[in-house]
N, C-alpha and C positions, 0 to 999 in steps of 0.2 A: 477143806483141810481140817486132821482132827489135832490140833494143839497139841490133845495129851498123847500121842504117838510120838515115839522114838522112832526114827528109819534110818536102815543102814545102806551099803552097795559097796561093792567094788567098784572104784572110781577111774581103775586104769584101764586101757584095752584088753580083750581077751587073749588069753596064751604067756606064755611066759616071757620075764622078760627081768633085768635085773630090779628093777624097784616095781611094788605094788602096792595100792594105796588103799584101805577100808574109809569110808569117810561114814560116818555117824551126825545123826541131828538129832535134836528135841530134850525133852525134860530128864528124860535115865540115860545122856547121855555123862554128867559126873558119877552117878552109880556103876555105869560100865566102865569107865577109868577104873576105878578102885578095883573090880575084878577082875578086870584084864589085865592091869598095871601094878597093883597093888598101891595106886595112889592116883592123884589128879593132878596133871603136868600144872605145872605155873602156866599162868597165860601167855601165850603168843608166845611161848621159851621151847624149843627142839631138844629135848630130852631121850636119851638112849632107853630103852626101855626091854623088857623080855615080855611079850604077848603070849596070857595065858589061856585054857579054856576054863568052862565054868569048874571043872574038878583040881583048877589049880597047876593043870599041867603047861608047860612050855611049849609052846605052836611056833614061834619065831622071837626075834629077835632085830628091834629097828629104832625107828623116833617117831616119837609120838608129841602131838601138838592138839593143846588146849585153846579154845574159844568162846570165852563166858559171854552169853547173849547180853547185850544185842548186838557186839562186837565182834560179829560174824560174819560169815555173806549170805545165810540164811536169816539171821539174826533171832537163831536161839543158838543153845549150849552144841558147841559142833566141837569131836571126837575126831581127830586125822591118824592114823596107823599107817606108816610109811615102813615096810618090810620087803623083803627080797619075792620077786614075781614068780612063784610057784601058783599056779593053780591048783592046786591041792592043798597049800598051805591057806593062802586066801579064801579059800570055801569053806575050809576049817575054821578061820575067824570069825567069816562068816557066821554059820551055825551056831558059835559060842556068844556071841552077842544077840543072836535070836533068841538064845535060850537065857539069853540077861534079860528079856522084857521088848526088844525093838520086835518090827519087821522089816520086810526085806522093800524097799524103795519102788516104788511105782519109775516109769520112765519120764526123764528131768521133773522131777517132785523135789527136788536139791531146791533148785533155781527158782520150780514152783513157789514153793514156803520163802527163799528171797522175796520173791513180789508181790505175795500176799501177806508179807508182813511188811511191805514198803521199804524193805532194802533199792530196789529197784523197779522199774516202770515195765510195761509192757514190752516195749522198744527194746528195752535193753537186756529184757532177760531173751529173744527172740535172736538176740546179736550173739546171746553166749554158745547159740547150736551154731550162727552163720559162722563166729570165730573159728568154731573147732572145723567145722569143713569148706573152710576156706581150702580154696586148688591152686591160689598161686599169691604173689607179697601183695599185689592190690587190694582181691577180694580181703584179702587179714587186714589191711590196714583202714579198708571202711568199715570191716567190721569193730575191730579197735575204738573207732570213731566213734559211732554209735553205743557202744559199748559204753565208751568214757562217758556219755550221754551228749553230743554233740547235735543229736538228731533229737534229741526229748527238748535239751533248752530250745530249741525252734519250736517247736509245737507249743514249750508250756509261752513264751511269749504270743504265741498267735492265741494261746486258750485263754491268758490275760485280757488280750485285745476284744475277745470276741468278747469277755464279759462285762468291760466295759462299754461297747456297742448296747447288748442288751438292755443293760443299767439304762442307758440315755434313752433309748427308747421308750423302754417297760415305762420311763418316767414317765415320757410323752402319753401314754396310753393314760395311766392312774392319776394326772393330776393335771388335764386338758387345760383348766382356766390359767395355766401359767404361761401359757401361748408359744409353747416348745412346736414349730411348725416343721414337720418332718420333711413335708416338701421343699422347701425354702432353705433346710438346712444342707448348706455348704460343706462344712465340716465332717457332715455325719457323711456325705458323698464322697470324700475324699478318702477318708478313713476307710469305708468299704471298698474303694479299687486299691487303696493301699493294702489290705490286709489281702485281696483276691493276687494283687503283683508277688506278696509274698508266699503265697499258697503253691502259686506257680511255681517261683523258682526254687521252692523244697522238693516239688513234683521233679523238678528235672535233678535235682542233685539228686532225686530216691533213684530216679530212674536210672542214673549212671550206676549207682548204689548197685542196683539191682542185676544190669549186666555184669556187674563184675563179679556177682556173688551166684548168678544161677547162669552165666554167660547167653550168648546171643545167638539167634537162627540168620545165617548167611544163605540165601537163595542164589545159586547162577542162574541164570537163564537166557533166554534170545532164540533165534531161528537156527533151523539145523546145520552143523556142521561151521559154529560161531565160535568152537574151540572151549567151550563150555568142561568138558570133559578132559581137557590139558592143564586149563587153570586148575582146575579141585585137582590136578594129581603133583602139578606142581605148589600149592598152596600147602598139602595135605603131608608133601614130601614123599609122595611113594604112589605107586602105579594100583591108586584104587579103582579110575575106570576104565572101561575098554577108550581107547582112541582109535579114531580108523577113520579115514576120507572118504568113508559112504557116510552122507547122511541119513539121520534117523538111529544109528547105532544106540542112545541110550534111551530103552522104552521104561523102566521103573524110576524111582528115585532112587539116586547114591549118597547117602550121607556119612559123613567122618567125622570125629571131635578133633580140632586139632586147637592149636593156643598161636594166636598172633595179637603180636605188640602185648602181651599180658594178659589179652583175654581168652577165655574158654567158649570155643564159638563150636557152633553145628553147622557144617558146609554142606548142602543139598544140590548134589548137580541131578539137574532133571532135562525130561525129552524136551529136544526143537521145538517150539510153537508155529506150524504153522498149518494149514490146512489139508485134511487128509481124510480118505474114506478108509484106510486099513482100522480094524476096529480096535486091535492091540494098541499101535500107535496111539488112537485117539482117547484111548483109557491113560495112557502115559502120556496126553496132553494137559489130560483132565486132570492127574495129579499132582502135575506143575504147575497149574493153574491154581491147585490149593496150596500147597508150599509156597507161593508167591503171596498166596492171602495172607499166610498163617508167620513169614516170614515177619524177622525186628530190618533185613535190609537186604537189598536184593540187587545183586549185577547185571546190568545188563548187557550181554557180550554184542558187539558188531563187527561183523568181519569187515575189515576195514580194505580186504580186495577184493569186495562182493560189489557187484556192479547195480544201479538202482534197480533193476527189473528182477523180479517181481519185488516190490515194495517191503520190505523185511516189518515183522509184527510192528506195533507201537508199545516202548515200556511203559510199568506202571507209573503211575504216580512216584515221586519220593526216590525213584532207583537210581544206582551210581552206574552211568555208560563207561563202559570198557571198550576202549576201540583193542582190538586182536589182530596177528599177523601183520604187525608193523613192521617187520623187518623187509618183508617182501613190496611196502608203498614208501615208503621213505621218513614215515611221520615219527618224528622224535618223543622218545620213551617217556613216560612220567605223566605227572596231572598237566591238561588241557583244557581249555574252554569248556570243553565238553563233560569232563569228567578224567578217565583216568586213561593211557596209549599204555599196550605191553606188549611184547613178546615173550609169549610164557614159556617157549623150549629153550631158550636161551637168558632168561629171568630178567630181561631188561623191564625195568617200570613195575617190577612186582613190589618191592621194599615200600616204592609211595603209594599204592595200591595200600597195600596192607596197612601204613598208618592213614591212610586216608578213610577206613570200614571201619577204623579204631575209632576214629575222632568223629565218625556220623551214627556210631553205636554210643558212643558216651557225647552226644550231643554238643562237643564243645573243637575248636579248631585244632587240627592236629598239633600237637608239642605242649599243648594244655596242660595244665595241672593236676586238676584231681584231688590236692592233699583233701582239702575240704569236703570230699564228698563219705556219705555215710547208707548202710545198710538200708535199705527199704522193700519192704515182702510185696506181692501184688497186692493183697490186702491194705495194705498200709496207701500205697500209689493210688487203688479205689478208694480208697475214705477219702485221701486228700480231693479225688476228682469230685466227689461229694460235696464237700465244702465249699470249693469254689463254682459249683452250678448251684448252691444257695447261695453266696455271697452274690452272684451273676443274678440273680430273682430277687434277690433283698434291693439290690440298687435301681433295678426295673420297679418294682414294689414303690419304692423310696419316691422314685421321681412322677408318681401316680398318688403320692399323698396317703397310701395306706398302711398306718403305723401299724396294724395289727398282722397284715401280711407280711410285713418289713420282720415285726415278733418272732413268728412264726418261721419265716426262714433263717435268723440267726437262731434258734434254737435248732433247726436241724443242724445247720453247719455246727454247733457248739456239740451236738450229742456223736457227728460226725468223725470230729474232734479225737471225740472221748474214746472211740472207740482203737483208735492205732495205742493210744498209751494204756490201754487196759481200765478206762476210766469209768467206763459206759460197755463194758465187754461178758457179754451169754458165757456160763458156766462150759457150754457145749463146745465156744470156741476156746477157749482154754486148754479142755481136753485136747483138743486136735494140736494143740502147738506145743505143748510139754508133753506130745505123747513122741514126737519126734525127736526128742532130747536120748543121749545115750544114757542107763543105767544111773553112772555115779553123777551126772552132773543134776 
């Protein structure tokens, strides 16, 4: 970032609309008040104002708000011009401010100059893109979270902890004859599963974080004609796939966006699994096979008036069984031993269905909370996994008496650390994360 640039942007969406906002940052940004304005608003006061260009003429007519650095949210001199949503009016300020000395803003270089002048931490300037394309009140309100910095004070406590770890070590290494015995030490053992417990349960609150903010992949699947293809069109609310009482009927994958209990999930109904020489089929085996890899949680439909011969697939690991065509065996709707009983043409058992994929995507028992949880990127969820498979080697390390390997791995985990809050963070990834910001922010 170059300090002595001024940058400017339309800060509101494109097209017209009744208000439109020019936002300005940097050092000409009181010289462009004075041109624009014929004066510099008082701080933080909404002042009516007539926006002129550089020859003096009137372009519009709005309020305008001053912000003397560091008293920003960039934290230099920021410039707000709040006038009527003409697109043609607003290009027009544009260009007259270009021609006061700025240029035009790279994409979020707002937010950027925030956290590279330490208004804000990585996390948070990451939460101000998650805010804006929040799709439903959840995803806004962990991003809010984070925002507020609710996800940073976790980390900076765990980056305290980790440096105090270090500290006691590093001693143990540089001043041996004072018989700091790393084996032997108790404390230092506890402190590391303490801080790996904590590590974990940020991982699961990112991870809740995370489906609500980029939603989840729902896989159907099970043996042919399991009803696989009723659920996704009752789930989805509309007749997205064929149904029909041949087996084998869906050979590609079907997938819909739809929103249950709050979240934005991807519902994949794919082909029967079971054994077959037709070669189409066994390509639409193959692909449910991956969608089930690739899958955050996966149904497993049983026709529940399927008789045991021949032996219906085994699901995967981890999946939620759906027993199907309850209405025709007698078995009562709703969650069972098993998992979940429905009749999907008739919706009985769908509503605890649905909060039951809620509560195994956001890892917590259905009717749970949530306030607490906060934004987390996959980046962010990979560093934390970082951290805790060095903390998991430092305490191996630990209990083998070698303080230098012990060093060594809280220094990864510390620079692992560094890296979600922007601490320890490549120029190159930067670029990639304020390149997805819109314009003005």
């Amino acid at each position: 970032m170059n300090a002595a640039e001024t940058i400017c942007a339309i800060a509101t969406p494109p097209g017209m609309g009744g208000i439109g906002v020019v936002r300005v940052s940097g050092p000409l940004a009181p010289t462009i008040a004075r041109a624009v304005l014929r004066a510099v608003p008082a701080p933080r006061i909404a002042t009516l104002s007539t926006f002129r260009d550089e020859q003096g003429r009137a372009l519009d007519q709005g309020v305008a708000l001053f912000f003397p650095a560091p008293g920003s949210f960039t934290g230099e001199d920021v410039l707000e011009l709040q006038g009527h949503g003409s697109p043609v009016v607003l290009d027009r300020l544009v260009k007259a401010i270009v021609a006061l000395g700025a240029r035009c803003a790279r994409p979020g270089e707002f937010t950027e100059r925030a956290f590279l002048n330490g208004k804000i931490d990585l996390v948070q300037a990451e939460a101000v893109a998650d805010l804006i394309e929040s799709a439903h009140e959840s995803a806004a309100r962990a991003a809010m979270n984070t925002l507020r910095g609710a996800f940073s004070e976790i980390l900076q406590a765990m980056d305290e902890r980790l440096v105090r770890l270090r500290t006691h070590v590093e001693a143990a290494l540089d001043f041996p004859d004072e018989g700091l015995d790393i084996a032997d030490d108790a404390a230092l053992a506890e402190s590391l599963r303490g801080l790996a417990r904590d590590v974990a349960e940020a991982m699961r609150r990112g991870r809740e974080g995370r489906v609500l903010q980029e939603g989840g992949r729902v896989a159907i699947a099970g043996a042919p004609n399991a009803g696989k293809s009723t659920l996704l069109n009752v789930l989805a609310g509309h007749d997205a796939a064929i149904v029909s009482p041949y087996p084998g009927t869906t050979r590609d994958l079907v997938r819909e966006r739809v929103v249950m209990e709050g979240l934005a999930l991807d519902l994949i109904d794919s082909a029967g699994l079971r054994p077959t020489d037709d070669p189409v089929e066994r390509e639409g085996i193959r692909r449910a096979e991956a969608a089930l890899a690739e899958a955050d949680c996966v149904l497993w439909l049983v026709d529940d008036t399927a008789s045991a011969a021949p032996p219906p697939p085994s699901p995967p690991p981890g999946a939620i069984t759906v027993y199907t065509k309850i209405d025709q065996t007698g078995r009562a709707a709703g969650p069972c031993a098993e998992g979940f009983a429905v009749c999907a043409p008739s919706g009985a058992g769908i509503p605890e269905l649905r909060r039951g994929v809620s509560a195994r995507l956001l890892g917590r028992q259905a009717g749970g909370g949530g306030e607490g949880v906060f934004t987390a990127r996959r980046r962010h969820v990979a560093a934390l996994e970082r951290v805790e498979q060095a903390l998991a080697r430092a305490l191996d390390h630990k209990q083998g008496g070698s303080a230098e390997l012990v060093a060594e791995e809280l220094r990864l985990a510390h620079e692992a650390l560094g890296e979600v809050t922007g601490r320890m963070t490549s120029d190159e990834l930067l670029g990639r994360i304020f390149s997805d910001f819109c314009i003005g922010k």
